[in-house]
PDB file of the backbone (N, CA, C, O) and the ligand in Angstrom, with CONECT records:
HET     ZN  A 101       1
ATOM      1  N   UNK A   1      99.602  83.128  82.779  1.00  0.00           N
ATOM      2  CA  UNK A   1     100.667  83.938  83.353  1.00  0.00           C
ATOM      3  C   UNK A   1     100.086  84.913  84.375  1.00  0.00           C
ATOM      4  O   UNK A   1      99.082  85.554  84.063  1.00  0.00           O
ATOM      5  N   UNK A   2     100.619  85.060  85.510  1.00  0.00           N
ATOM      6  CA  UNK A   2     100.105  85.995  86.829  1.00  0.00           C
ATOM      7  C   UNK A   2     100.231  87.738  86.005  1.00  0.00           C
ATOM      8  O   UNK A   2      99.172  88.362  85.946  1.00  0.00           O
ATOM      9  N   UNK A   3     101.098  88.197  85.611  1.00  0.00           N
ATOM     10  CA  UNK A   3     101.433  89.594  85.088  1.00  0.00           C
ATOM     11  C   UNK A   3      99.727  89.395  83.896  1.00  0.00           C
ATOM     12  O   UNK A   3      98.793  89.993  84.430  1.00  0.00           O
ATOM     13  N   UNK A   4      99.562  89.121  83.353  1.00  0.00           N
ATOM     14  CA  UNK A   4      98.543  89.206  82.049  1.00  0.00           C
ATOM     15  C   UNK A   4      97.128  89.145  82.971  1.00  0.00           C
ATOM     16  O   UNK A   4      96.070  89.619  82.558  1.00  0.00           O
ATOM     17  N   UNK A   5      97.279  88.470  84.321  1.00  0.00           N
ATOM     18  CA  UNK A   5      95.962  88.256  85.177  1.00  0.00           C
ATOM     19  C   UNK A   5      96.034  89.211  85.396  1.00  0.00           C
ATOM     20  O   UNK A   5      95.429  89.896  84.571  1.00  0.00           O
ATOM     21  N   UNK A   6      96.655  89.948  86.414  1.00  0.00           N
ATOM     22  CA  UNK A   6      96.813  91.412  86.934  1.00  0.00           C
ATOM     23  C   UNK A   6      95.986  92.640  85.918  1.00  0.00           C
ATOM     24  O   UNK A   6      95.023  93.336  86.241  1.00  0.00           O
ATOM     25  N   UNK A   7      96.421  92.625  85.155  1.00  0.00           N
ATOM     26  CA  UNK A   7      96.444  93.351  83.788  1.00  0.00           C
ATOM     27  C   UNK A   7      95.081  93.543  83.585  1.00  0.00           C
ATOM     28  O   UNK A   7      94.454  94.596  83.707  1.00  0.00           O
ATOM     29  N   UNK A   8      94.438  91.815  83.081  1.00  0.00           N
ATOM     30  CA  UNK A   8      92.652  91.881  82.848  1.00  0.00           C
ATOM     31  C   UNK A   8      91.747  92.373  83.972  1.00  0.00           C
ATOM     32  O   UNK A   8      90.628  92.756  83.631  1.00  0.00           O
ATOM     33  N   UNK A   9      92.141  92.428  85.539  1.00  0.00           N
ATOM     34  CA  UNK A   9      91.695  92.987  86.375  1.00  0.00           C
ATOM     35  C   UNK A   9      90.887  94.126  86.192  1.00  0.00           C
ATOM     36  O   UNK A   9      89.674  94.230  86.378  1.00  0.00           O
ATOM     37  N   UNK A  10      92.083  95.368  85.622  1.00  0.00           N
ATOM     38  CA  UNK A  10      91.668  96.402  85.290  1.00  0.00           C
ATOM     39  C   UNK A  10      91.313  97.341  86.804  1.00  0.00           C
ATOM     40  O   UNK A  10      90.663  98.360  86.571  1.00  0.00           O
ATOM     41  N   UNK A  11      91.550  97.184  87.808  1.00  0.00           N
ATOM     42  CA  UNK A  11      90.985  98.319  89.058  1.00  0.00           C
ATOM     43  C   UNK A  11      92.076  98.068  90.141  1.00  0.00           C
ATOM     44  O   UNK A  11      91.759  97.967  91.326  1.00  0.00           O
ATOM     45  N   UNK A  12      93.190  97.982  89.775  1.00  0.00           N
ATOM     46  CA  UNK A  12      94.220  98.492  90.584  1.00  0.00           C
ATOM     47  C   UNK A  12      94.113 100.105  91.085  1.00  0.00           C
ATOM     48  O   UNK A  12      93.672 100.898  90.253  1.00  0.00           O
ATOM     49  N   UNK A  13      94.359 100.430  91.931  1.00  0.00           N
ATOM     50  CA  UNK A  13      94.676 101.564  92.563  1.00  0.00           C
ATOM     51  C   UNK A  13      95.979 102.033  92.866  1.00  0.00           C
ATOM     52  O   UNK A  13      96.801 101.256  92.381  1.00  0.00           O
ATOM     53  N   UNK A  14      96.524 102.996  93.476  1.00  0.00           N
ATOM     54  CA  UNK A  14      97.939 103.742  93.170  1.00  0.00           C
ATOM     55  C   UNK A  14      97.525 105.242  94.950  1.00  0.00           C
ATOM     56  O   UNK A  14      96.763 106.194  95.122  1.00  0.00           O
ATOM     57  N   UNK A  15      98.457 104.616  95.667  1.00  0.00           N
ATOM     58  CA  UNK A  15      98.525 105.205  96.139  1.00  0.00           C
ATOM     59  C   UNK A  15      99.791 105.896  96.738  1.00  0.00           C
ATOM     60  O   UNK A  15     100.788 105.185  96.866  1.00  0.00           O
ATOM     61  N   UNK A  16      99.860 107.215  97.123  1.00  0.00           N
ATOM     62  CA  UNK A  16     100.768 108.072  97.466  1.00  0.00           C
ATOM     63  C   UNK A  16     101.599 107.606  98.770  1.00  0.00           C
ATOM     64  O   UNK A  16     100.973 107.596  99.830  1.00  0.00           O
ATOM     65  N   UNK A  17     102.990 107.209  98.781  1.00  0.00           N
ATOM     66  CA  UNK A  17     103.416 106.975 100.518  1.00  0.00           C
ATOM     67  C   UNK A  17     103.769 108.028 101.093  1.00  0.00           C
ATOM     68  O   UNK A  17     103.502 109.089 100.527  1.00  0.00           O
ATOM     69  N   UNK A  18     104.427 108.048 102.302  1.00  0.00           N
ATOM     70  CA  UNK A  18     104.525 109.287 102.979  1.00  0.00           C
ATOM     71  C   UNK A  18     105.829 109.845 103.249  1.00  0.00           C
ATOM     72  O   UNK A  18     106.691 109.387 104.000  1.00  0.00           O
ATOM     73  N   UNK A  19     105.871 111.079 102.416  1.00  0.00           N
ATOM     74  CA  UNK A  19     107.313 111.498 102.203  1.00  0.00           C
ATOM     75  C   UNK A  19     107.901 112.047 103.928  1.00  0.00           C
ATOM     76  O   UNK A  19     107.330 112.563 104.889  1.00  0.00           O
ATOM     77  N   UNK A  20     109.313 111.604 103.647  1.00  0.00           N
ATOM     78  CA  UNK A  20     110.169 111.343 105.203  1.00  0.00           C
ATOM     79  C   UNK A  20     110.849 112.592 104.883  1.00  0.00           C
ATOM     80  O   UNK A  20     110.847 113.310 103.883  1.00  0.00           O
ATOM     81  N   UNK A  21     111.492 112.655 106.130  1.00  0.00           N
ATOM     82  CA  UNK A  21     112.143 113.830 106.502  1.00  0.00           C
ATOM     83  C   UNK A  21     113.491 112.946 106.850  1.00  0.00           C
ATOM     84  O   UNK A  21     113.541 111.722 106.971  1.00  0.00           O
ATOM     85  N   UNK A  22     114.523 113.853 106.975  1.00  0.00           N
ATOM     86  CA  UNK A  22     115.707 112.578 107.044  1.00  0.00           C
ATOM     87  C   UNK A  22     115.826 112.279 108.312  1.00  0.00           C
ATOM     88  O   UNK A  22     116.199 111.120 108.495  1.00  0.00           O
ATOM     89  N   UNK A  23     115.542 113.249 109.778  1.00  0.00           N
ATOM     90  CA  UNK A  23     115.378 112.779 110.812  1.00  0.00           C
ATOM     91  C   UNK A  23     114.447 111.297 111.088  1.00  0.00           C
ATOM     92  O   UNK A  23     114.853 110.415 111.845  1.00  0.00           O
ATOM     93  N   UNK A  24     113.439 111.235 110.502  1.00  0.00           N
ATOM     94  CA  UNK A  24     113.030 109.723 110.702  1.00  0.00           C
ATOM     95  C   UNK A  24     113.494 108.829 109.833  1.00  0.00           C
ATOM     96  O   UNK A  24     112.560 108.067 109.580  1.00  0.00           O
ATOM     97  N   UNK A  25     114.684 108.449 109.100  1.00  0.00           N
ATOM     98  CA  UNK A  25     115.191 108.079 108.161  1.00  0.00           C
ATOM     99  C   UNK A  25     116.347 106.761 109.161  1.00  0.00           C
ATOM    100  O   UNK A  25     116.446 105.545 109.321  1.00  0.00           O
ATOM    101  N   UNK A  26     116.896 107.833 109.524  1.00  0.00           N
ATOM    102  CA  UNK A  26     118.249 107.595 110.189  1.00  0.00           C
ATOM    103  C   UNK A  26     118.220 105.856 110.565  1.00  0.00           C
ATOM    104  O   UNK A  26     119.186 105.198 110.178  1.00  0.00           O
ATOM    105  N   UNK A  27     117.212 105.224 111.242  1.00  0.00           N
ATOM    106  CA  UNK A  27     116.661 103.320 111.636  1.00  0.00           C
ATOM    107  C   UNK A  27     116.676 102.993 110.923  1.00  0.00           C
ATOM    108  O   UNK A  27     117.484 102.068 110.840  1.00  0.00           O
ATOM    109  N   UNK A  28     115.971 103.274 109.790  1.00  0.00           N
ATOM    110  CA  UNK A  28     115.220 102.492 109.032  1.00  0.00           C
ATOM    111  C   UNK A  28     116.426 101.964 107.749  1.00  0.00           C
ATOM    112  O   UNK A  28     117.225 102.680 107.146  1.00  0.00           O
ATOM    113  N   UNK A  29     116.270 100.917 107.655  1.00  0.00           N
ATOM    114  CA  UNK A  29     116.653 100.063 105.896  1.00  0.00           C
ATOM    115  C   UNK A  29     116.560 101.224 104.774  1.00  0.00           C
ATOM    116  O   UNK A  29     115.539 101.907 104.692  1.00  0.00           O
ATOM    117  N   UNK A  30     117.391 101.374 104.124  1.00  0.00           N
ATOM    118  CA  UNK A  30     117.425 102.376 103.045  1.00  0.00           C
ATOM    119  C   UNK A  30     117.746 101.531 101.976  1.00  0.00           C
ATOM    120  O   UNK A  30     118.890 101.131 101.761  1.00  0.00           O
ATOM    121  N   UNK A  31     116.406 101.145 101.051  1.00  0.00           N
ATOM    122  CA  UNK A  31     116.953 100.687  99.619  1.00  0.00           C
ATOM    123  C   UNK A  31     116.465 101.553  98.680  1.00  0.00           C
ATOM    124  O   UNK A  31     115.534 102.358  98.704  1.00  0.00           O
ATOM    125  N   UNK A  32     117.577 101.118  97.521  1.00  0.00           N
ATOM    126  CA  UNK A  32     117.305 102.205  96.404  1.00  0.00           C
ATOM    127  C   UNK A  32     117.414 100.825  95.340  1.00  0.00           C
ATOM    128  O   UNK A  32     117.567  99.621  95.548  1.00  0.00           O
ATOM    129  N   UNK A  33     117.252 101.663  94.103  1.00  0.00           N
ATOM    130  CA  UNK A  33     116.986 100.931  93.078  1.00  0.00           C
ATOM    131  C   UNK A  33     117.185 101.682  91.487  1.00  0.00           C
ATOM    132  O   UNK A  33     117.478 102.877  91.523  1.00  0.00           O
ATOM    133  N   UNK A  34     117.118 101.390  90.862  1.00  0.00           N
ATOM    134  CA  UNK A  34     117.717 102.236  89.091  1.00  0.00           C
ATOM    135  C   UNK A  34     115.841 102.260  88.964  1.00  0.00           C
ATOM    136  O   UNK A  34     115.026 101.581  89.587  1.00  0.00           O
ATOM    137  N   UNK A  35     115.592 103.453  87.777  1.00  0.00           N
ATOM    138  CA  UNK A  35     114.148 103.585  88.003  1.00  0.00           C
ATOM    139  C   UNK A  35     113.241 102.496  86.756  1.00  0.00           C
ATOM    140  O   UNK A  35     112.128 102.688  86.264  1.00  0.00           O
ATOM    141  N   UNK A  36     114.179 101.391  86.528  1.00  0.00           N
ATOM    142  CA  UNK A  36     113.523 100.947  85.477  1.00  0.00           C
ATOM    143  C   UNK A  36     112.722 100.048  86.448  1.00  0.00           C
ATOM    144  O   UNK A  36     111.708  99.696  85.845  1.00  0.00           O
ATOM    145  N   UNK A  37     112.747  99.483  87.797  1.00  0.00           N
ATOM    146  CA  UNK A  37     112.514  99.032  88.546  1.00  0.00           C
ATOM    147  C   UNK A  37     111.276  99.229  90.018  1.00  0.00           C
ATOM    148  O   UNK A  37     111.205 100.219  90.746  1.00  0.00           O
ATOM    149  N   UNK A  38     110.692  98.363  90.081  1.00  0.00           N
ATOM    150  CA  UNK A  38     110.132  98.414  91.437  1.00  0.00           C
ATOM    151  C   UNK A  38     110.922  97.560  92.532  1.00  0.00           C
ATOM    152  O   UNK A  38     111.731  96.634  92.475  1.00  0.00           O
ATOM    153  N   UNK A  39     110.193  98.443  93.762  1.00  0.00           N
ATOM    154  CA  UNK A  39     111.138  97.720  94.891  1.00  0.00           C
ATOM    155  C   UNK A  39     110.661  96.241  95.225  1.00  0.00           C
ATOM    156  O   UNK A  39     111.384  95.257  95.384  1.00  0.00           O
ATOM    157  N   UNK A  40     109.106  96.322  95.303  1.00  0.00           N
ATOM    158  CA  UNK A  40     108.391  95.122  95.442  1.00  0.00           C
ATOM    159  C   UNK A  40     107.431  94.962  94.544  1.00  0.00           C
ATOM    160  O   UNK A  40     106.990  95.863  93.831  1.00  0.00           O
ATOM    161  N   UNK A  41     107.027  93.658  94.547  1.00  0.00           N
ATOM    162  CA  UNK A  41     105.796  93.407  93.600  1.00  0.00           C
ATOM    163  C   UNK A  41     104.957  92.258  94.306  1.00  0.00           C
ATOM    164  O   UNK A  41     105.516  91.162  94.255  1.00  0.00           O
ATOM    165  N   UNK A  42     103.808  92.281  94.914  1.00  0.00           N
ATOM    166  CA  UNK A  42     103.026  91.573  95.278  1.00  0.00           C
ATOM    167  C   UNK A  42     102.079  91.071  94.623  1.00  0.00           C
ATOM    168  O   UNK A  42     102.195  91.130  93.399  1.00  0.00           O
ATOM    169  N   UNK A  43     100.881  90.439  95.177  1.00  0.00           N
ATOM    170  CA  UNK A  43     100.170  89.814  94.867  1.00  0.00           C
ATOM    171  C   UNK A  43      98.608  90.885  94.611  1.00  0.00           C
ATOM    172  O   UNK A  43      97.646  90.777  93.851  1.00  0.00           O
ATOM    173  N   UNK A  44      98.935  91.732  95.507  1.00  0.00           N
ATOM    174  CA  UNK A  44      97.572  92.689  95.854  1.00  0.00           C
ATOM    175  C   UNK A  44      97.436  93.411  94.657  1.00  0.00           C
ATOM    176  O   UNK A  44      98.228  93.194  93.739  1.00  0.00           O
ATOM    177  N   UNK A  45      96.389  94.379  94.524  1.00  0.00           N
ATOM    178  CA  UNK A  45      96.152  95.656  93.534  1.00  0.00           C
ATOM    179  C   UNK A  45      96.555  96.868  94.065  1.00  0.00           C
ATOM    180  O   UNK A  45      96.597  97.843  93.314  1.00  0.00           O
ATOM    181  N   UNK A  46      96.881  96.983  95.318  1.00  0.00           N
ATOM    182  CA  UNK A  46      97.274  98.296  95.420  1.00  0.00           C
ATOM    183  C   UNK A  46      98.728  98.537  95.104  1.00  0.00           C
ATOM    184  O   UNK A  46      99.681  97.824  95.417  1.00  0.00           O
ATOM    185  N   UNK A  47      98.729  99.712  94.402  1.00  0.00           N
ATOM    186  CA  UNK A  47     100.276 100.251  94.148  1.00  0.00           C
ATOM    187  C   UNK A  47     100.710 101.649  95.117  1.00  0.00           C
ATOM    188  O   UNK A  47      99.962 102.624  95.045  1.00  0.00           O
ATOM    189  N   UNK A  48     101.775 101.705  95.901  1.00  0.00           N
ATOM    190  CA  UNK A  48     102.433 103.191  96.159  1.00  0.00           C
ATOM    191  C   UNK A  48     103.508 103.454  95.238  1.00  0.00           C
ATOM    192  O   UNK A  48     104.268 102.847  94.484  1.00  0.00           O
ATOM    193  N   UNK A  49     103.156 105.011  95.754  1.00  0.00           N
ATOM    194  CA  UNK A  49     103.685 105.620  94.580  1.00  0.00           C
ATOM    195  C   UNK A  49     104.535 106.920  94.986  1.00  0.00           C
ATOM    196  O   UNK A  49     103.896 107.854  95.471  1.00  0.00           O
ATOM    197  N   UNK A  50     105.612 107.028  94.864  1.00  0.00           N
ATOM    198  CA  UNK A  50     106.224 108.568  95.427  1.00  0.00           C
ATOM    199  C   UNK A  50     105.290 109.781  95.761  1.00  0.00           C
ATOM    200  O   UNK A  50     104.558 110.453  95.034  1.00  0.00           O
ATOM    201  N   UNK A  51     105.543 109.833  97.020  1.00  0.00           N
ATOM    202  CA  UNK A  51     104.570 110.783  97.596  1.00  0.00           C
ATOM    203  C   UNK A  51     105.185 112.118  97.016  1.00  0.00           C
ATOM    204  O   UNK A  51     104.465 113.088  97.251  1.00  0.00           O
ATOM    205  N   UNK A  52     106.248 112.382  96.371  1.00  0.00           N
ATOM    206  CA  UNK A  52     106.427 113.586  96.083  1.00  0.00           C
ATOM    207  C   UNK A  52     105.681 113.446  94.029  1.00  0.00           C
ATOM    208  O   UNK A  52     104.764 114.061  93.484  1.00  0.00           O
ATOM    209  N   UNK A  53     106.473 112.550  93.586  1.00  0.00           N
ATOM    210  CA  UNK A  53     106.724 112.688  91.978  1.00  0.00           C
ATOM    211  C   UNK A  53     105.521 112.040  90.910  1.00  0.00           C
ATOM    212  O   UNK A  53     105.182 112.215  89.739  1.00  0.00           O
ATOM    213  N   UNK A  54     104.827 110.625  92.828  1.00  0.00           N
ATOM    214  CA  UNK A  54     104.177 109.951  92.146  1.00  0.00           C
ATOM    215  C   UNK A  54     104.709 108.372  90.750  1.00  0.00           C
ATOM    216  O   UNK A  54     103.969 107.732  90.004  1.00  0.00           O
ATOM    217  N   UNK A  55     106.219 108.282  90.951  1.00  0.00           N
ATOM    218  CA  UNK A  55     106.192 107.528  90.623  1.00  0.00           C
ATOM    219  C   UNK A  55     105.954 106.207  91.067  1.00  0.00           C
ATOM    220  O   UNK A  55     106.192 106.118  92.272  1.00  0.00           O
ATOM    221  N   UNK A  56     105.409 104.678  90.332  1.00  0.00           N
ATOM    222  CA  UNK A  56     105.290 103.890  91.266  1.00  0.00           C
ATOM    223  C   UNK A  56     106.569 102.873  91.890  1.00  0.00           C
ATOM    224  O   UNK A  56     107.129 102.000  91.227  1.00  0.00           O
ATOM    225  N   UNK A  57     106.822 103.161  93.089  1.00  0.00           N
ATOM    226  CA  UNK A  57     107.693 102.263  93.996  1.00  0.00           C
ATOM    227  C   UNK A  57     106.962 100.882  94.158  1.00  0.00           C
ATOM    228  O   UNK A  57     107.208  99.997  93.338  1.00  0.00           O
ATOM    229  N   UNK A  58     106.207 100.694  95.027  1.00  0.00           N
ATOM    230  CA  UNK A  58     106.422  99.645  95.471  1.00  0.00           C
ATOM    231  C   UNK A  58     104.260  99.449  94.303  1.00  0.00           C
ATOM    232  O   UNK A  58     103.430 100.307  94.001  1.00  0.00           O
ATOM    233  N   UNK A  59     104.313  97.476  94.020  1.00  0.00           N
ATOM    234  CA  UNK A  59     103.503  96.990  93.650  1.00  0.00           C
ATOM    235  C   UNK A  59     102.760  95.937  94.290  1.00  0.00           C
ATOM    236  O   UNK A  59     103.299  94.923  94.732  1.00  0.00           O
ATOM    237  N   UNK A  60     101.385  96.197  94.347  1.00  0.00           N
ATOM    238  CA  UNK A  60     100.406  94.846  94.937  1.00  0.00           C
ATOM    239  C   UNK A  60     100.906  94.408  95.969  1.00  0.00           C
ATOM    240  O   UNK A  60     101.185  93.211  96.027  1.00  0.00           O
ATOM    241  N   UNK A  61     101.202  95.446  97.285  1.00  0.00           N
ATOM    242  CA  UNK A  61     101.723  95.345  98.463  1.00  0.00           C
ATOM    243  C   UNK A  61     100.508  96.247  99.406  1.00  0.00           C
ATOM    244  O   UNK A  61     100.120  97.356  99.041  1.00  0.00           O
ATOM    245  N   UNK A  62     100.091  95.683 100.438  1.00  0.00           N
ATOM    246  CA  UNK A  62      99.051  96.076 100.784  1.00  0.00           C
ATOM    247  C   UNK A  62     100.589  97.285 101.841  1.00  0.00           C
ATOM    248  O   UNK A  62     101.811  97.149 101.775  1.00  0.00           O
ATOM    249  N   UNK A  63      99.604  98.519 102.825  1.00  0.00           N
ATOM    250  CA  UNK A  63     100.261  99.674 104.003  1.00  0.00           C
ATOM    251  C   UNK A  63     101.313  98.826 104.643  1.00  0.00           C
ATOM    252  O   UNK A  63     102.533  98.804 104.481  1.00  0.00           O
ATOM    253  N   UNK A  64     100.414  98.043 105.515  1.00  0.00           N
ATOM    254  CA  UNK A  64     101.299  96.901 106.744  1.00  0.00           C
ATOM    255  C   UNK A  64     102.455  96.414 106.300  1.00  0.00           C
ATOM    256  O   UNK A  64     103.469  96.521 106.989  1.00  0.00           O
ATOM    257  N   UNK A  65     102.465  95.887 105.240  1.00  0.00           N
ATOM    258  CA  UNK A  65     103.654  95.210 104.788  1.00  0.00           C
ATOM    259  C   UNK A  65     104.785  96.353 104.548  1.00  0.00           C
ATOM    260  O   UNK A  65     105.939  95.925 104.572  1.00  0.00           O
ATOM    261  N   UNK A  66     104.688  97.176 104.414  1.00  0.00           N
ATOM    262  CA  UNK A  66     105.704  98.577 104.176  1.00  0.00           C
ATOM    263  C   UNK A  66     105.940  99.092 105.514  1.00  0.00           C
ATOM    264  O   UNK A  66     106.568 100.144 105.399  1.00  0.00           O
ATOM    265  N   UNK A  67     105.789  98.909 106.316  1.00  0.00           N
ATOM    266  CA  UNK A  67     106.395  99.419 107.855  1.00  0.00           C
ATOM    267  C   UNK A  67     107.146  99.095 108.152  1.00  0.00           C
ATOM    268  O   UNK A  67     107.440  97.911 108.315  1.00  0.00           O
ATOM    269  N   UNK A  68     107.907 100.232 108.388  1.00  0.00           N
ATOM    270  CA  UNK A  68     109.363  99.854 108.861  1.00  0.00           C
ATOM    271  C   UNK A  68     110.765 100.544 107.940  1.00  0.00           C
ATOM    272  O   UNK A  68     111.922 100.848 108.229  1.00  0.00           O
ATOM    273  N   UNK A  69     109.918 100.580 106.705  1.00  0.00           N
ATOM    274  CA  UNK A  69     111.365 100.355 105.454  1.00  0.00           C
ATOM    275  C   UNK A  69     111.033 101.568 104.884  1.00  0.00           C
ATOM    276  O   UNK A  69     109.883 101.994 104.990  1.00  0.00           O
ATOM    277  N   UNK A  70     112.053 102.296 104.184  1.00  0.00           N
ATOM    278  CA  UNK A  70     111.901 103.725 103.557  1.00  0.00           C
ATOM    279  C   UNK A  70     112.591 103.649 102.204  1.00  0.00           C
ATOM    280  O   UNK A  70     113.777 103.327 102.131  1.00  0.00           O
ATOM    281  N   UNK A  71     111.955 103.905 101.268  1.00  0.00           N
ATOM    282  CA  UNK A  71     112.571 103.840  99.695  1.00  0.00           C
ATOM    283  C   UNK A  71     112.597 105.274  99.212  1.00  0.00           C
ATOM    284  O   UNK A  71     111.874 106.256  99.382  1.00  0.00           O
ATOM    285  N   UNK A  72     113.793 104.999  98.496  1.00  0.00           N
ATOM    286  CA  UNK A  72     113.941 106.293  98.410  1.00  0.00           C
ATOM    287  C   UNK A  72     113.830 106.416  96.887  1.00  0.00           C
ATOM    288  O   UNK A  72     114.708 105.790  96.292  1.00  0.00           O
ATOM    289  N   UNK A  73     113.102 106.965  96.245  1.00  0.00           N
ATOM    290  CA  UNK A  73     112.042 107.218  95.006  1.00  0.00           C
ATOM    291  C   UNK A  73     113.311 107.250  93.732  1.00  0.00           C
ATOM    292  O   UNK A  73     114.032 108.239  93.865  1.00  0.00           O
ATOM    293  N   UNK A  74     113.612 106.541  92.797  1.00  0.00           N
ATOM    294  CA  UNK A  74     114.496 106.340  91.824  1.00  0.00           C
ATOM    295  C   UNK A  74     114.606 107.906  90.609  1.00  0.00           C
ATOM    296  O   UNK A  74     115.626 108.358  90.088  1.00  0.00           O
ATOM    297  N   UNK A  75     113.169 108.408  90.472  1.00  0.00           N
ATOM    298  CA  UNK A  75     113.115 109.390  89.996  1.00  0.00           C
ATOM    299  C   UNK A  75     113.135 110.481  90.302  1.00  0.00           C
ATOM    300  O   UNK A  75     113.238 111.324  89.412  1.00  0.00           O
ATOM    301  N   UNK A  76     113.028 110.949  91.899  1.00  0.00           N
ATOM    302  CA  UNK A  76     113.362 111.791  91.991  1.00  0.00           C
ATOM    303  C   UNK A  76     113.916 111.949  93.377  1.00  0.00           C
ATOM    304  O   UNK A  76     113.843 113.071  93.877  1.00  0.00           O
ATOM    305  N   UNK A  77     114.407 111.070  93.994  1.00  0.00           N
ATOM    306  CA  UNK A  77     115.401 111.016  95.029  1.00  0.00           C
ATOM    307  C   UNK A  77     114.681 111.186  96.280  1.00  0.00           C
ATOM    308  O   UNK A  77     115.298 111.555  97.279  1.00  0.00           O
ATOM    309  N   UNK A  78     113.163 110.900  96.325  1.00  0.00           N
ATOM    310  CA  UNK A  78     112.747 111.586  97.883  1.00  0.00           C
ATOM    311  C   UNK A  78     113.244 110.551  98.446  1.00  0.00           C
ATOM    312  O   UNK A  78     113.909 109.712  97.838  1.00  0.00           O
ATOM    313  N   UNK A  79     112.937 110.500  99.821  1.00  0.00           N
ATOM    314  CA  UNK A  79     112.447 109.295 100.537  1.00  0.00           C
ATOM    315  C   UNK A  79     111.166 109.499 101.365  1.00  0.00           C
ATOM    316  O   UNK A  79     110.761 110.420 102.074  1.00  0.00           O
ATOM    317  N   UNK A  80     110.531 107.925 100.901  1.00  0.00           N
ATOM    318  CA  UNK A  80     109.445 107.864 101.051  1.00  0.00           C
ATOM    319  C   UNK A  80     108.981 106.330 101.945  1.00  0.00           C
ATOM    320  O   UNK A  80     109.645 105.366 101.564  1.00  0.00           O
ATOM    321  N   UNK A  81     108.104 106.061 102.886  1.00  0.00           N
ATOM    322  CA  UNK A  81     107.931 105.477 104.165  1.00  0.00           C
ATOM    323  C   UNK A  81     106.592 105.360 104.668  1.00  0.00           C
ATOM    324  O   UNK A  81     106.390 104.859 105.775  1.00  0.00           O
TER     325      UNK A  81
HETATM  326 ZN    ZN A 101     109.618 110.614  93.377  1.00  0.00          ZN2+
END
């Protein structure tokens, strides 16, 4: 099973995205989500994570692939980009 591979890895990382202001908001795709949830889940080890609360949004999604799109953090409502 891919989830149990991930797991034995053991050296995922978790990083912070970059909290928006609503002026740069306004373009961009706005998804939300209930917080039992991530927005994405990839293949990679890196995780972001609400730049304000730190919870994790998006999974095993490398920077690049997140350009463009702004989530707005389930736990504590930022938005983050
Ligand atoms: Zn948050």
């Amino acid at each position: 099973m891919r989830g149990e591979q991930e797991m034995a890895t053991g050296n995922r990382s978790v990083l912070p995205l970059t909290v928006l202001v609503k002026s740069e908001t306004g373009a961009r795709p706005k998804l939300r989500r209930t917080p039992e949830t991530v927005f994405f889940t990839g293949e990679g080890t890196v995780d972001h994570a609400c730049g304000e609360c730190g919870h994790v949004i998006v999974r095993g999604l490398s920077r690049s692939q997140l350009t463009g799109m702004s989530f707005e953090c389930p736990a504590c409502g930022t938005l983050n980009g």
